[in-house]
C-alpha positions in Angstrom: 44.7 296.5 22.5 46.1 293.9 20.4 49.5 294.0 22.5 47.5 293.7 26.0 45.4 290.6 24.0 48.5 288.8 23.7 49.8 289.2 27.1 46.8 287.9 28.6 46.5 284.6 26.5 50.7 284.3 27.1 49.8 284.9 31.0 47.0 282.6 30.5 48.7 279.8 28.5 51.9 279.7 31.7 49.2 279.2 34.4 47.8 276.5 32.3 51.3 274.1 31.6 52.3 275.8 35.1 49.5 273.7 36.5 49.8 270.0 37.1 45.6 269.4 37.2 45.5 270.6 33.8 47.1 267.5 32.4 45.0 264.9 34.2 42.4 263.2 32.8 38.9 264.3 34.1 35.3 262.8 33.1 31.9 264.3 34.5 28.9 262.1 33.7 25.4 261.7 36.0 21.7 263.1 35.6 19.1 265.1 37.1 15.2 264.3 37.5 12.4 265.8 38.9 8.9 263.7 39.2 5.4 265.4 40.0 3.8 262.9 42.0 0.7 262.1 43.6 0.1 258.7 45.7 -2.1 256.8 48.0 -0.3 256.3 51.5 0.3 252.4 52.4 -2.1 250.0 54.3 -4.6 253.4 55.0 -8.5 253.5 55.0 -10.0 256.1 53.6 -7.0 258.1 52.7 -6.6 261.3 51.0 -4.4 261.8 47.8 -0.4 262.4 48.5 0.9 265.4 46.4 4.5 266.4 45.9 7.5 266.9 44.3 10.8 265.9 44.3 14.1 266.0 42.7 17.2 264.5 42.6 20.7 265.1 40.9 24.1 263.0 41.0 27.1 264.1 40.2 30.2 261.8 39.1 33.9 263.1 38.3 36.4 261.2 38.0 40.3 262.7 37.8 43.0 260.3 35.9 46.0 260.9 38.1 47.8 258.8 35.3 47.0 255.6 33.3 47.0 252.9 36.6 45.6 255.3 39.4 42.2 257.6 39.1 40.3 259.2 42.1 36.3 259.6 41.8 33.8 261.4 43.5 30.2 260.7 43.1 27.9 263.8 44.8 24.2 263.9 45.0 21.5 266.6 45.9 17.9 265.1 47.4 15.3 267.0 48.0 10.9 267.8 48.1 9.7 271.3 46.6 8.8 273.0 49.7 10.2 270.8 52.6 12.7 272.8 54.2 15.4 275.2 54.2 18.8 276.0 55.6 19.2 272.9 57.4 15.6 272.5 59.5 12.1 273.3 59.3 11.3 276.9 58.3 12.4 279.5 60.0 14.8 277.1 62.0 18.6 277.6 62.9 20.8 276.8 60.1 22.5 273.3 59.9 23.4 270.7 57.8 20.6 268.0 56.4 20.2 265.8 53.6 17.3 265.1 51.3 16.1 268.5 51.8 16.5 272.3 50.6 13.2 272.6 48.5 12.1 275.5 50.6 12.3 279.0 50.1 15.6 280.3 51.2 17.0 276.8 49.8 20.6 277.4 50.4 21.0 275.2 52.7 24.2 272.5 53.2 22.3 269.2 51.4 25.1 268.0 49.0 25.9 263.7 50.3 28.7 261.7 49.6 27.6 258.7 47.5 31.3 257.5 47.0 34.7 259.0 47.3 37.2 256.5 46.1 40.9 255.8 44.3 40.8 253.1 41.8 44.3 251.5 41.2 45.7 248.9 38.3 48.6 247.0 38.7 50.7 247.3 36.1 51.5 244.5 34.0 49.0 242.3 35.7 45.2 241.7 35.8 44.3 243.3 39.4 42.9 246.3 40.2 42.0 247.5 43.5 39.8 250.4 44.7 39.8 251.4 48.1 37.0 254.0 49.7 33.5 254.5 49.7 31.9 252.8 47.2 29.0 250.9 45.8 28.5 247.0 45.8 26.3 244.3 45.3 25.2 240.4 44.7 24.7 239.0 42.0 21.3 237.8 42.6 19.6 240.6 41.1 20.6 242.8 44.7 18.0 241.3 46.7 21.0 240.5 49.5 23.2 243.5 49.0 23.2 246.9 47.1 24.6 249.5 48.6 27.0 252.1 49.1 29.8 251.1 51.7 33.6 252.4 53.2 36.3 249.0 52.5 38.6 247.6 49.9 37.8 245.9 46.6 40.2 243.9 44.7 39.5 242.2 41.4 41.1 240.6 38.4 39.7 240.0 35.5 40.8 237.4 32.1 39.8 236.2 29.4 37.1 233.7 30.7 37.3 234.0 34.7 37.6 237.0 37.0 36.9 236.9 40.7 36.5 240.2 43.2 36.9 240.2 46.8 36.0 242.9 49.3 36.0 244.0 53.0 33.7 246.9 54.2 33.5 247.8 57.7 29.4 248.5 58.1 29.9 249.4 61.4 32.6 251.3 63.8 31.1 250.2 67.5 34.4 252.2 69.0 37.7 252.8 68.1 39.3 252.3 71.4 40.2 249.2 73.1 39.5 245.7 71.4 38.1 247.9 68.5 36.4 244.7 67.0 34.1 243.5 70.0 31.6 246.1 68.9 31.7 246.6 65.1 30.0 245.4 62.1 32.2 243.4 59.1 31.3 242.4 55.9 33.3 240.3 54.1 32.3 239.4 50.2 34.1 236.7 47.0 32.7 236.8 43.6 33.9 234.6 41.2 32.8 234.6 37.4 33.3 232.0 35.2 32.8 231.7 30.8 33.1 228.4 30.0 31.8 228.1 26.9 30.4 230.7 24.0 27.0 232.0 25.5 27.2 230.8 29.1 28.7 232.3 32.2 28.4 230.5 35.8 29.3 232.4 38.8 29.6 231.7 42.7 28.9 234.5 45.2 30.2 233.8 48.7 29.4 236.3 51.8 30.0 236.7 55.8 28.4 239.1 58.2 30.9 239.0 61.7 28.4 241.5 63.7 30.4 242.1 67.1 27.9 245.0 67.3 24.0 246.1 66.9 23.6 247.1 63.5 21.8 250.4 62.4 20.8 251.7 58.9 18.9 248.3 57.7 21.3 245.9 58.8 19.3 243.0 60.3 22.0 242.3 63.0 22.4 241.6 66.9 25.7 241.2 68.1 27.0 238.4 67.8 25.9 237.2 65.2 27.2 235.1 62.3 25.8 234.8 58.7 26.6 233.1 55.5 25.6 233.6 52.2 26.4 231.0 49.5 25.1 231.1 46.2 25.8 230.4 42.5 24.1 232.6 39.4 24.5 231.7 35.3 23.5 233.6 32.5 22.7 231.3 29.4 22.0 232.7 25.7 19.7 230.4 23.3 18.5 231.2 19.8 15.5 232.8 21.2 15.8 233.4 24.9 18.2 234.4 27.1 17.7 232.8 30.7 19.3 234.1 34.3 19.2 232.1 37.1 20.3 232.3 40.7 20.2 230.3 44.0 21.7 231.0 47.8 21.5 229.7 50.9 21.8 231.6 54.2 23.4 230.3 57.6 24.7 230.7 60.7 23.5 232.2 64.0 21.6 234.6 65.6 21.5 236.1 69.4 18.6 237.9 68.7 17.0 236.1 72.1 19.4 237.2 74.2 22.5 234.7 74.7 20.6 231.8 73.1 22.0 231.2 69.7 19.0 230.9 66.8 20.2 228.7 63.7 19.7 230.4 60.5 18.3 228.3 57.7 16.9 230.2 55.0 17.2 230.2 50.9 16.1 232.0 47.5 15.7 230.9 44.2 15.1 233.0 41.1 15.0 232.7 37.0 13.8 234.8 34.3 13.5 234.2 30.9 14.0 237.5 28.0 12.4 237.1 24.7 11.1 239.3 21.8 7.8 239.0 20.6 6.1 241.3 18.2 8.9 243.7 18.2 8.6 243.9 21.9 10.9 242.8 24.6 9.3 240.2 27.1 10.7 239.1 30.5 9.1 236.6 32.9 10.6 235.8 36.6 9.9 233.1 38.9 11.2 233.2 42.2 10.6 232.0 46.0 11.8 232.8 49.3 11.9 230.4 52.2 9.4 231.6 55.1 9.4 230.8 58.4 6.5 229.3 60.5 7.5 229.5 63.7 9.1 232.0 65.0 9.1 231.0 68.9 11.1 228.0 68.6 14.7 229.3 68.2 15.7 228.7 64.9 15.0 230.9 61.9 13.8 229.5 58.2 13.5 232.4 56.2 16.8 234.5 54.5 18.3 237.4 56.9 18.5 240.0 54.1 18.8 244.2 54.0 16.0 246.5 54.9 14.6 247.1 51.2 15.4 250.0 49.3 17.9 251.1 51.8 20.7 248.5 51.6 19.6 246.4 49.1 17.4 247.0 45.7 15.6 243.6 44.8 14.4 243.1 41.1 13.9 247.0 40.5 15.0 246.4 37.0 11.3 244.3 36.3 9.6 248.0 36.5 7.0 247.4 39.7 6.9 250.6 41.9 4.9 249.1 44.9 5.5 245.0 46.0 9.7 245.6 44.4 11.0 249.2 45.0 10.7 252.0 42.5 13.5 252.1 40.1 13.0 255.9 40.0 13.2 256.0 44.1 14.6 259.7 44.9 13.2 260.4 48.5 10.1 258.2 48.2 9.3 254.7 46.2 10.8 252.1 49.1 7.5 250.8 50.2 8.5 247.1 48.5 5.4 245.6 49.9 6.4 241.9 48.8 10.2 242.1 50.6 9.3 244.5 53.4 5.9 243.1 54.8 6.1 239.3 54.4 10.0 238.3 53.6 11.6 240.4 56.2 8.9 240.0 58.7 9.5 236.2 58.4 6.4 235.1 56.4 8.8 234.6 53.0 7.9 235.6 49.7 7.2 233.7 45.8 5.8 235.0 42.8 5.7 235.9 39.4 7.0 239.5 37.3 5.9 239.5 33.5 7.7 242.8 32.2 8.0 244.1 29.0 9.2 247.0 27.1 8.7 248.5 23.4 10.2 250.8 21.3 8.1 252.0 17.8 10.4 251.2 15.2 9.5 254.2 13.3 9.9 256.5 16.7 12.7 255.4 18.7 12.5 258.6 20.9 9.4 256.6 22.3 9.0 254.2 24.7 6.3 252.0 26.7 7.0 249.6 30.0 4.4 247.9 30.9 4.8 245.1 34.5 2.6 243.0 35.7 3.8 241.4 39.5 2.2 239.2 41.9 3.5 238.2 44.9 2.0 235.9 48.1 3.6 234.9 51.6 4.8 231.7 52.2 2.8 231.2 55.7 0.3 233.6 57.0 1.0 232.6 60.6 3.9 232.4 62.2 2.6 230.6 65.5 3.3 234.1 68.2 0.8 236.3 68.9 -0.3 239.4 66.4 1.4 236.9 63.2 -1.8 235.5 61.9 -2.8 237.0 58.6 -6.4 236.2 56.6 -4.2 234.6 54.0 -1.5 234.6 51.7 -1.5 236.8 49.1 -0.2 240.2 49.2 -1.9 241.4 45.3 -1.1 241.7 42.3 0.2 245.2 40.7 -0.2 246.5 37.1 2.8 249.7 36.4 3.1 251.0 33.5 5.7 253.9 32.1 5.5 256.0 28.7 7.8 258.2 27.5 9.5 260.1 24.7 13.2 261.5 24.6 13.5 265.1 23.4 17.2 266.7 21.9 18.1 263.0 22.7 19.1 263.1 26.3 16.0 264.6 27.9 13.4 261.8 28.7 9.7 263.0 29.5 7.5 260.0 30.8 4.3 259.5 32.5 4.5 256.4 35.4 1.9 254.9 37.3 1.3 252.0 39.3 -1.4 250.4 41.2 -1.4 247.5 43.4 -5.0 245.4 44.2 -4.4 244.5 47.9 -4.6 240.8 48.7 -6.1 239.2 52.0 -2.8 239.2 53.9 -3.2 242.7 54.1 -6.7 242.4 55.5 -8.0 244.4 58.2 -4.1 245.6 58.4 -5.5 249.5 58.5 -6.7 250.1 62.4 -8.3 246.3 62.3 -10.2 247.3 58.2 -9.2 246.6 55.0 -7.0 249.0 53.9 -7.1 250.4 50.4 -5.4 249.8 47.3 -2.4 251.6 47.3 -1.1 253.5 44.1 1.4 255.8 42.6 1.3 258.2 39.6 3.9 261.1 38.4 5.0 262.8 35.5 9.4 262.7 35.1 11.6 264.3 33.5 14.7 262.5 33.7 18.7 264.3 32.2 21.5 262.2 32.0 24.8 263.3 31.1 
């Protein structure tokens, strides 16, 4: 017995040094949360409570080919108790979907590709380069840009001043041919700056060449041709630390056919971070050009992402219903405030107070409390169906509690509800819809 034990660890212990992939470098990191949910549906009258639940788990390993060049993969598995199963409603053919599998007989093929990627250094030398699927985004707290998109990055990075530049091809129209008279190119520079101890300045500069219709939430006709110029700075005093950012966006649209509409449109945003009474307090100003008229060519307000699907705007102030949910997984997008009055035209300003606290003497607990209120800009936008009963869209109150058990598992109770202001007035079948709301119990794993 002995004699065979000690054959199979030699047999075992070949394979292994036999093996190349057993000397590389490999890291496994991600989470997994399920949330037990019920919510009011948006802009309804009369409506009967929501119920479901959902789940979602990400995946990220990364393989160290050596110390310049690694190769990550980044999975993730969506889904609803109940929704579906082997690729289409019950008792369906079997197929391939995604954001579902909840069903009985769940087996089905649901696992997407967030990013697939190779991440290169140059040796001796500050650049990097990563070239694949990957994330991105602004830094203007993502209210542009935040997404996961196919280019090239490069970056380099000192002491005081790094500055990354990308290319991601949003859209293939066709490869054959003049393969750029139908696609969609986005073309990104960020430069960062630390000038002094406690400051750091930065300058984001971005181009949209649309040759084609976009798809997926891209705002964009072809032939079009948008800028993006903005700067952002991060200062540090005694007592509060203060983030600012500004951007203007130009260029042309042919959303009227051949007629070219000028784009004019800018943002603005700051937010102050303070402690008070052992808690954490944060409170954002910020405003969003509107337009009010939209029949006479040109457009005023910023040409940004459909919310929650290419872009993520101030999800770290903790609203769930005007901002989108920081805990999205298959629902949370509604983002009242950006998808109802700033992409629609109407533009967008407002205040976030958010704050957060930790017991001193239980720092396994946790409460988040936000309070958001947001109006448009214009109510009408001089064409027929535009003219609202006012300007503001509400104010919400969220809240989140929670406590982390054996460290890593975090249990929390969120909730949010949002007190409907009179530009959403008789917006539900020609009534006043009612106040919309969300509540659910998480249980969030990372690893």
């Amino acid at each position: 017995m002995k004699k065979k034990l000690l054959v199979a660890l030699s047999s075992t212990l070949a394979i292994a040094m036999a093996l190349p992939a057993f000397a590389k470098d490999h890291s496994i990191n991600g989470f997994y949360r399920v949330r037990f949910m019920q919510y009011g549906q948006k802009l309804a009258k009369d409506m009967e409570p929501n119920t479901l639940v959902d789940q979602r788990a990400r995946f990220k390993w990364t393989m160290g080919l050596n110390e310049y060049v690694s190769v990550t993969y980044y999975g993730e598995v969506d889904m609803q108790y109940g929704d579906a199963a082997y690729g289409g409603a019950r008792g369906g053919a079997p197929g391939s979907t995604r954001n579902q599998g909840g069903a009985i007989g769940g087996d089905t093929v649901n696992l997407e590709t967030k990013n697939l990627y190779v991440n290169v250094k140059v040796p001796d030398t500050p650049v990097s380069a990563r070239v694949g699927l990957q994330g991105f985004g602004d830094n203007w707290d993502l209210v542009f840009v935040g997404a996961d998109m196919a280019g090239v990055k490069v970056s380099a990075k000192l002491d005081a001043f790094n500055v990354t530049g990308i290319w991601s091809k949003w859209q293939e129209g066709s490869a054959g041919g003049d393969s750029n008279e139908d696609d969609v190119d986005f073309w990104g520079l960020q430069v960062g700056l630390k000038p002094v101890q406690g400051l750091k300045l930065g300058v984001d500069g971005y181009y949209i060449n649309a040759n084609g219709d976009g798809s997926l939430g891209i705002p964009v006709s072809a032939g079009d041709d948008l800028y993006y110029l903005g700067v952002n700075a991060a200062y540090k005093l005694p007592q509060v630390n203060l983030k600012a950012w500004a951007f203007y966006n130009f260029g042309t649209m042919n959303a009227e056919g051949d007629e070219e509409a000028d784009v004019s449109g800018w943002a603005a945003s700051i937010k102050g971070t303070t402690s008070l009474a052992g808690a954490k307090v944060g409170l954002r100003l910020f405003y969003f050009s509107g337009d009010d008229d939209a029949a006479d060519g040109d457009v005023n307000s910023a040409v940004l992402l459909t919310t929650a699907q290419e872009n993520f705007p101030f999800y770290m102030d903790n609203l769930m219903l005007l901002t989108p949910d920081a805990t999205w997984t298959t629902i949370g997008s509604e983002g009242y405030g950006f998808n109802d009055a700033q992409a629609a035209g109407y533009g967008l300003w407002g205040a976030i107070l958010s704050t957060s606290y930790v017991p001193p003497t239980m720092k396994q607990a946790y409460a988040k409390v936000s309070v958001g209120y947001m109006a448009a800009v214009e109510d009408d936008r001089n064409t027929a169906g535009t003219k609202r009963e006012g300007n503001s869209l509400g104010t919400e109150i969220a809240a989140r509690v929670g406590y982390k058990v054996a460290e890593i598992v975090d249990v929390s109770l969120n909730g949010s509800i949002l007190s409907l202001g009179d530009f959403f007035d008789k917006q539900a079948g020609g009534e006043d819809p009612d106040n919309p709301y969300v509540l659910y119990a998480m249980v969030n794993v990372g690893f």
